[in-house]
BAFIDREN-396863 format. One line per 4 residues: their letters; for each residue x, y, z of C-alpha. Coordinates in Angstrom, 1 decimal. Layout:
a = X:Y:Z  ...
// end
This chain:
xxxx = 73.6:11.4:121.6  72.7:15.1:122.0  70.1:15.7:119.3  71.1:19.1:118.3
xxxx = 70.0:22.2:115.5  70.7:25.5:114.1  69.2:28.0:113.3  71.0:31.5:111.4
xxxx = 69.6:33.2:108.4  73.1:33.0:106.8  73.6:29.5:105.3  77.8:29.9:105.3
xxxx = 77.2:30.6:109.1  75.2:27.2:109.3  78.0:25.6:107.4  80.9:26.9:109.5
xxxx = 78.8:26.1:112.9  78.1:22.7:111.4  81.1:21.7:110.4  83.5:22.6:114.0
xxxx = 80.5:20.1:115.7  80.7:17.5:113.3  85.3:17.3:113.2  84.8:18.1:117.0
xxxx = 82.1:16.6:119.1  80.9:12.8:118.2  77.8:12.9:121.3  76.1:16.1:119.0
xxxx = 74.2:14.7:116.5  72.7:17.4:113.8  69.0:16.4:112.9  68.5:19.6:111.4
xxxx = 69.3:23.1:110.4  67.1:26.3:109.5  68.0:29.5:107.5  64.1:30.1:107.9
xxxx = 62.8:30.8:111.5  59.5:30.1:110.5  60.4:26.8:109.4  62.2:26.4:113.0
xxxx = 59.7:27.3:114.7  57.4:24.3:113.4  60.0:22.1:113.8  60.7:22.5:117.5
xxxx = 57.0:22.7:118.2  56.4:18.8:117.0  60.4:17.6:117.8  62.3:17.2:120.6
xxxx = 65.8:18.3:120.8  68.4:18.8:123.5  70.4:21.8:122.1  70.1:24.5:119.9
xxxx = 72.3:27.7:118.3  70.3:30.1:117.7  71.4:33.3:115.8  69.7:36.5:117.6
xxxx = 69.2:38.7:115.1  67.1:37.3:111.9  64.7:38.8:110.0  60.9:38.4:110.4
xxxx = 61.5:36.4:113.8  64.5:37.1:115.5  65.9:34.0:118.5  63.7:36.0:120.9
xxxx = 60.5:36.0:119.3  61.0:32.4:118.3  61.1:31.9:121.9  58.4:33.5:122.8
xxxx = 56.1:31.7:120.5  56.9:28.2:121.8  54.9:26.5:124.7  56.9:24.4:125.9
xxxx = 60.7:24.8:126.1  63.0:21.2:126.3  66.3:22.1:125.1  69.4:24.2:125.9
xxxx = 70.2:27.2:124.0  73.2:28.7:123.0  72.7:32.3:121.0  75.2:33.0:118.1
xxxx = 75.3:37.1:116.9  77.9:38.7:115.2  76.7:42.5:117.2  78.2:42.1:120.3
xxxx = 75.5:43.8:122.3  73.4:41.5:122.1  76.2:39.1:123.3  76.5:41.4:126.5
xxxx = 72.1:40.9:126.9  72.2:37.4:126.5  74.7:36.8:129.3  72.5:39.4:131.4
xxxx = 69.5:36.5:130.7  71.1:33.9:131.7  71.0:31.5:128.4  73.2:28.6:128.5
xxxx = 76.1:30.1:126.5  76.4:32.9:123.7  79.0:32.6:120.8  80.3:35.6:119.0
xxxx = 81.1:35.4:115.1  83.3:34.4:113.6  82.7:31.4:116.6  85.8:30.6:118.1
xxxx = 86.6:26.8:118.0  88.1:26.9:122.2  85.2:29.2:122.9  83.0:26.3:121.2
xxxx = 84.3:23.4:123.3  83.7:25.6:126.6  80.5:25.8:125.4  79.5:22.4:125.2
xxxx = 81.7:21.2:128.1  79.1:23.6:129.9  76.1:22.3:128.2  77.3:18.5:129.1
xxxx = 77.6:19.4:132.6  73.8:21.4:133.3  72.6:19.0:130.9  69.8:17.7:133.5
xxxx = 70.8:19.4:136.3  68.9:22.5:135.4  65.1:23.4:134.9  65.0:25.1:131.0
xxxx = 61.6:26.3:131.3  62.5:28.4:134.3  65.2:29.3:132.7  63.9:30.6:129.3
xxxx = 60.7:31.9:131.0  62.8:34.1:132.9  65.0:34.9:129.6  62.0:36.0:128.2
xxxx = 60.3:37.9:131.3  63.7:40.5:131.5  63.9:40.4:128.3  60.9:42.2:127.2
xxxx = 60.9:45.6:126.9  58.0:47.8:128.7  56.4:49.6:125.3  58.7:47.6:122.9
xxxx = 57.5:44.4:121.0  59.2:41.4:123.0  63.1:41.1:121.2  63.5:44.5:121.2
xxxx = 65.8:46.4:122.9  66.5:49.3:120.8  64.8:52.2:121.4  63.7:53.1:118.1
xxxx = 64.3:56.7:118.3  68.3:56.2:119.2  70.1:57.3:116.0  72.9:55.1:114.3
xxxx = 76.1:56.2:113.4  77.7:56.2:110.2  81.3:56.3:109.4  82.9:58.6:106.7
xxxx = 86.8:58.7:106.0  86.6:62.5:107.6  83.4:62.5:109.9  80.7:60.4:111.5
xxxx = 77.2:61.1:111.1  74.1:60.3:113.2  70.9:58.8:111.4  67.8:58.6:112.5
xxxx = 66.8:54.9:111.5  63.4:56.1:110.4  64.8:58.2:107.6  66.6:55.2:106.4
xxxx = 64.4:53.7:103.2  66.6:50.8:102.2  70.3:49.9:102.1  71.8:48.3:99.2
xxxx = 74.7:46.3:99.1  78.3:47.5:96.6  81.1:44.9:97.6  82.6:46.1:101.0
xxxx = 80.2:49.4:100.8  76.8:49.5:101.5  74.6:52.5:100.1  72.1:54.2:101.9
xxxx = 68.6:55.3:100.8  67.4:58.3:102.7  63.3:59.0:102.7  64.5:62.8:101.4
xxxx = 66.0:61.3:98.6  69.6:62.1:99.5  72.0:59.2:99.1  75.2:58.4:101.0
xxxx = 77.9:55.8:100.8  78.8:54.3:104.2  82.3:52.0:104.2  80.4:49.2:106.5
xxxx = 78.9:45.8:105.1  75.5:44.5:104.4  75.8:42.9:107.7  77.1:45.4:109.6
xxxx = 73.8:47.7:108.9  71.4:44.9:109.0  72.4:43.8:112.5  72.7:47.3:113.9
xxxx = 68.7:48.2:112.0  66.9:45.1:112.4  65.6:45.9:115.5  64.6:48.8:114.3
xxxx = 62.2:47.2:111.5  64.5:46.3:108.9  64.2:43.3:107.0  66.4:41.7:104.2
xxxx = 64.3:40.4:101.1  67.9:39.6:99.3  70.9:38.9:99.9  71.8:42.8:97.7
xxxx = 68.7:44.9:100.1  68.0:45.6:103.1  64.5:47.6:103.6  62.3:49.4:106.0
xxxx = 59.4:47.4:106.0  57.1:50.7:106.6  58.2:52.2:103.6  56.8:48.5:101.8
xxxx = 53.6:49.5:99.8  53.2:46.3:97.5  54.3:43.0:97.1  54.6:42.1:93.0
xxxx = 54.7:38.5:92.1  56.0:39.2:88.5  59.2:38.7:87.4  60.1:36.1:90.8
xxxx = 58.3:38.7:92.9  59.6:42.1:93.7  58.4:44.5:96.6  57.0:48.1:95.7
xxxx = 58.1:50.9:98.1  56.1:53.9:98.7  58.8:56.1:96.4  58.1:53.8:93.5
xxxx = 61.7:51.7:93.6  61.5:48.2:93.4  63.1:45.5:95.2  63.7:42.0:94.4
xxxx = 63.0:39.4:96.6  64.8:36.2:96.5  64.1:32.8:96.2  64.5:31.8:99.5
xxxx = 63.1:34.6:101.3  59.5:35.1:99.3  57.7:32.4:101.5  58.7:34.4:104.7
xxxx = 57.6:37.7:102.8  54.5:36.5:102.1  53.9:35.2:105.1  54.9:38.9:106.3
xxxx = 52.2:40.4:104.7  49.4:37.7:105.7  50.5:39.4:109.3  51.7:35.5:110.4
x = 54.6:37.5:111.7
// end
């Protein structure tokens, strides 16, 4: 049995993942998943494992920096992301496999038909000390491969406009919309999802407190524990944090991260 985990800060993407290895592979056993890469992180420092998913983009630690701050690397790893650049990188770095969401149950089997065949056949630390080595960035904090002065783009039904992520404040979250924040108070209404803007602005210091807000974490100016916590930006508006992200937020601002 293949002792196996995953790790994605979206639980119904640890579901779906969860349940195509359970209906489809008997030798994977699950011993654990993780919507928290800090919890991850402790658990493959004391466990061993043979194979892990791990999502790219997540806030607070993304798969990279998680890498990075092992010491010892024993398992496989297959990356899951739903931005298909980072797809195109992790093939670059030679990972075992990537997966793009929604994962693709054929794509899944080729996957682990893979992994069963290198399984022991190949030296991992090599392999994810190289991952990391051409990963990293020269001037960029390892995991990032954005330069953060590249402008996004944003989608209207007559014209697309250019952004400069910086300017960005927050985002928050109507249905299918997602509403943007600007730092000169201006306001505009993009017809993407949460998701879409929080994988394109991660990189770019973005982090999600709940599951309505994504927010620029420069713009962050306190940290409120009344009312189930709330975060304080510099122009006043606050912005609730949810259960199951305040221990990564507080762990944020004791600079753990």
């Amino acid at each position: 049995m293949y002792k196996t985990i995953i790790i994605d800060d979206e639980q119904n993407c640890v579901e779906v993942l969860e349940i195509l290895i359970r209906q489809s592979f008997d030798d994977l056993q699950i011993v654990a998943t993780f919507t928290s890469s800090k919890k991850a992180l402790e658990y493959l420092q004391s466990n061993h494992v043979d194979l892990v998913f791990l999502d790219i983009q997540m806030p607070f630690l993304t798969g990279i920096d998680l890498l990075e701050k092992l010491d010892k690397y024993n398992f496989h790893v297959v990356f899951t992301t739903a931005f298909d650049q980072y797809a195109i990188k992790a093939i670059k770095l030679s990972a075992l496999d990537y997966l793009l969401k929604p994962i693709d149950e054929e794509l899944l089997n080729n996957t682990i038909v893979k992994f069963r065949k290198l399984k022991g056949q190949t030296d991992i630390k090599n392999q994810i000390t190289s991952l990391l080595q051409q990963y990293s960035s020269p001037g960029l904090p390892l995991g990032s491969n954005i330069n953060p002065n590249n402008k996004i783009a944003v989608a209207f039904h007559d014209k697309i406009v250019f952004y400069d992520p910086q300017e960005i404040m927050y985002c928050q979250s109507n249905d299918n919309y997602t509403t943007l924040q600007l730092k000169s108070g201006e306001k505009v209404m993009a017809s993407k999802t949460m998701k879409h803007f929080e994988d394109i602005l991660a990189p770019n210091g973005f982090i999600r407190p709940h599951q309505s807000y994504i927010i620029n974490a420069k713009f962050i100016e306190q940290y409120n524990k009344k009312d189930g916590g709330f975060l304080v930006l510099t122009d006043g508006t606050s912005i609730p944090v949810s259960r199951h992200r305040k221990e990564e937020i507080l762990m944020m601002f004791k600079g753990e991260f």
